[in-house]
C-alpha positions in Angstrom: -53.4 -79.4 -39.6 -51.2 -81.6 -37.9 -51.8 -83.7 -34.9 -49.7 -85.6 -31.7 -53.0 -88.5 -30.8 -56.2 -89.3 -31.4 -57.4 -90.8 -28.1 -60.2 -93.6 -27.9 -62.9 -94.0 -24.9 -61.2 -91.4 -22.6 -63.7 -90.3 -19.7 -61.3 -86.9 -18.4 -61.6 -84.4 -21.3 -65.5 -84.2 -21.3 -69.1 -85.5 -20.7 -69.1 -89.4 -20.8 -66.4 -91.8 -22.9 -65.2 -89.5 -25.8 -63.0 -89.8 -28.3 -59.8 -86.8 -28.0 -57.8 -85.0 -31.1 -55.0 -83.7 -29.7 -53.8 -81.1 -32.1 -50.7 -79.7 -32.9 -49.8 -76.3 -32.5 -49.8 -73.4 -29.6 -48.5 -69.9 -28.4 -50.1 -69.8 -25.0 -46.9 -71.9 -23.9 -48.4 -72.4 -20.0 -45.6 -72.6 -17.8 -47.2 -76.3 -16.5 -48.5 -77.2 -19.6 -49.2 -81.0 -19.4 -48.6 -81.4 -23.3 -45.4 -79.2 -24.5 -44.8 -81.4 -27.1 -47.7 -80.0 -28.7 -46.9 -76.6 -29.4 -44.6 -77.2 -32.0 -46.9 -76.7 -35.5 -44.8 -78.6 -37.3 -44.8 -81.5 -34.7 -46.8 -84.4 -34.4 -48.4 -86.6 -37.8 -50.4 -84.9 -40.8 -53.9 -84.9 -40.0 -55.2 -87.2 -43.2 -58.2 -89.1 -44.4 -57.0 -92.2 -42.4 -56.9 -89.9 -39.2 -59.9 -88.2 -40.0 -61.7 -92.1 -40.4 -60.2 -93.3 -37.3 -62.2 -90.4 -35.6 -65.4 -91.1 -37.2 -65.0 -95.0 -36.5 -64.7 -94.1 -33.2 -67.8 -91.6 -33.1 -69.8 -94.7 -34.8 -70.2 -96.6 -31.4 -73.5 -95.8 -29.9 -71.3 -95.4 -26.3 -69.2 -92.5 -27.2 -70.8 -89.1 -26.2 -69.0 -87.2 -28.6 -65.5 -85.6 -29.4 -63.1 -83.2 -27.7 -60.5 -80.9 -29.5 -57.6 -80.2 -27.6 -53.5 -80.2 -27.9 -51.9 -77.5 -28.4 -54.8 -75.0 -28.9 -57.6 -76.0 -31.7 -57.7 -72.5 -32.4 -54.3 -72.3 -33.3 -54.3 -70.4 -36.8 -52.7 -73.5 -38.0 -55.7 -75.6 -36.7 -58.4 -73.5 -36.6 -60.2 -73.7 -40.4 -59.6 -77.7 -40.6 -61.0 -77.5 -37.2 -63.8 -75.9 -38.0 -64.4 -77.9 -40.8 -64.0 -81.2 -39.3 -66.7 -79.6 -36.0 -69.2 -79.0 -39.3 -68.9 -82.6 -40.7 -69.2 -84.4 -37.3 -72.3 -81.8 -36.4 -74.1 -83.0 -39.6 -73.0 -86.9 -39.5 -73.6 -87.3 -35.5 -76.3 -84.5 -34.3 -76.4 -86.4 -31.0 -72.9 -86.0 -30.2 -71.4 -83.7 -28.6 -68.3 -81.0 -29.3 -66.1 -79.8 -26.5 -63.2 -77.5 -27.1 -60.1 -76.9 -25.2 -58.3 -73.2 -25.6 -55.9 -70.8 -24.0 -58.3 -68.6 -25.4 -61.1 -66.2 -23.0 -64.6 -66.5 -24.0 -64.9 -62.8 -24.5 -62.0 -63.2 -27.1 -63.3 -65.8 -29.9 -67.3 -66.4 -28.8 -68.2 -64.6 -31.8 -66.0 -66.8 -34.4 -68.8 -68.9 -36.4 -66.9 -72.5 -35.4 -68.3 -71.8 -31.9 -72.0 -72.7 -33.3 -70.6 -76.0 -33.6 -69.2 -76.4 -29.9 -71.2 -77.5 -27.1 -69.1 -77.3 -24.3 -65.6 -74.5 -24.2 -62.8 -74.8 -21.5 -61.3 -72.0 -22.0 -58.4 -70.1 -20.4 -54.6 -70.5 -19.9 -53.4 -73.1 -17.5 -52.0 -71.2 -14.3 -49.7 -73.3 -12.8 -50.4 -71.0 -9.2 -54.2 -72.0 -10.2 -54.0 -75.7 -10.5 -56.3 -77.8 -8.7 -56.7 -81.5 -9.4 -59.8 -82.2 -7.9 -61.6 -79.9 -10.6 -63.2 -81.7 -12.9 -62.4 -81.1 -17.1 -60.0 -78.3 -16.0 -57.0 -78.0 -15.0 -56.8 -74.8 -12.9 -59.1 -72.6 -11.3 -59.1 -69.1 -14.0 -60.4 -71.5 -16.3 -64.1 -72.0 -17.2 -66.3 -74.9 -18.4 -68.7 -72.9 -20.6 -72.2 -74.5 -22.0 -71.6 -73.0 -25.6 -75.2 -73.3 -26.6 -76.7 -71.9 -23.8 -74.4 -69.2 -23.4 -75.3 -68.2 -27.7 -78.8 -68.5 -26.9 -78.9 -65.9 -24.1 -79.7 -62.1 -24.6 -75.7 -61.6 -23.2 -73.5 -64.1 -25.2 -70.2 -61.9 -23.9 -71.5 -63.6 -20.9 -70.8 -67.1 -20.8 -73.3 -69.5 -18.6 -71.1 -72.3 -16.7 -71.7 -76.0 -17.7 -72.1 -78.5 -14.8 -72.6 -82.1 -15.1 -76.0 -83.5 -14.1 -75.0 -87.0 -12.9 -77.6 -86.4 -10.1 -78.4 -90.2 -10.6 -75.2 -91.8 -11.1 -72.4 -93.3 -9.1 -69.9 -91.1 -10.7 -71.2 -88.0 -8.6 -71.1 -89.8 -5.2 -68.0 -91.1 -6.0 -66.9 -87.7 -7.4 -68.2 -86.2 -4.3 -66.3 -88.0 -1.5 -63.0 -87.3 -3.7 -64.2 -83.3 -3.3 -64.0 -83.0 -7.1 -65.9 -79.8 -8.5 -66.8 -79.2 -11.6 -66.5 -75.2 -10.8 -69.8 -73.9 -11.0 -70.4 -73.0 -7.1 
């Protein structure tokens, strides 16, 4: 696997301050795309032991909720076994994190791959530039869906995927969230 960043305490790709992995590596090819230079499989740095500690250093700090997979696409067949793998050892070393994963992918396309055990949250879909919205939150345009992965598994339809919605009920972030008209989608 090869990868283009690994970004530290970023608060737009996910639940609270996260750590990102910005893979290399996709076909979808969105006319829009905000990262082209990931598509390319042979772009970007090796994904090595120094990467791979500079993600768990990161997941070490009691603030950071968790980690996000993006790029390119994580499921990628260049990406998608050392993704995997890397979603296993994070599960077992940080339970209390969570896993989001970005993909061009649908839902009803890849929810029955075993990795997706692993994820808690899935934005999936294509970019559509004619979709885009900016005041979505943890999406870019309106096709795609931010999918509670565990809930949606657990339900007698998993084809049927169960929208995640932030619960900030509490928190500044929603009112402030709220004047600026950001959704998270899941009217």
């Amino acid at each position: 696997m090869r990868y283009h960043n690994i970004t530290k305490d970023d608060m737009l790709n996910g639940d609270g301050l996260r750590v990102v992995l910005w893979v290399a590596g996709c076909d979808h090819c969105c006319k829009g795309c905000q990262n082209p230079l990931t598509w390319d499989c042979d772009g970007g740095l090796l994904f090595d032991e120094a990467a791979r500690q500079e993600i768990f250093e990161q997941l070490d700090q009691s603030y950071i909720s968790g980690i996000t997979f993006s790029g390119g696409d994580p499921l990628h067949d260049a990406n998608r076994l050392d993704v995997k793998n890397l979603m296993i050892e994070i599960r077992e070393k940080y339970p209390d994190k969570t896993i989001w994963l970005y993909t061009g992918d649908s839902w009803e396309e890849i929810y029955q791959l075993q990795m997706m055990q692993y994820v808690d949250v899935l934005v999936d879909g294509e970019f559509v530039l004619d979709e885009r919205d900016v005041k979505l939150m943890w999406k870019g345009s309106k096709n795609q869906r931010v999918i509670d992965v565990k809930k949606t598994l657990a339900s007698e339809t998993p084809q049927i995927p169960v929208l995640h919605c932030a619960d900030y009920a509490d928190e500044p972030f929603v009112q402030t969230a709220e004047q600026s008209g950001i959704s998270c989608g899941c009217e």
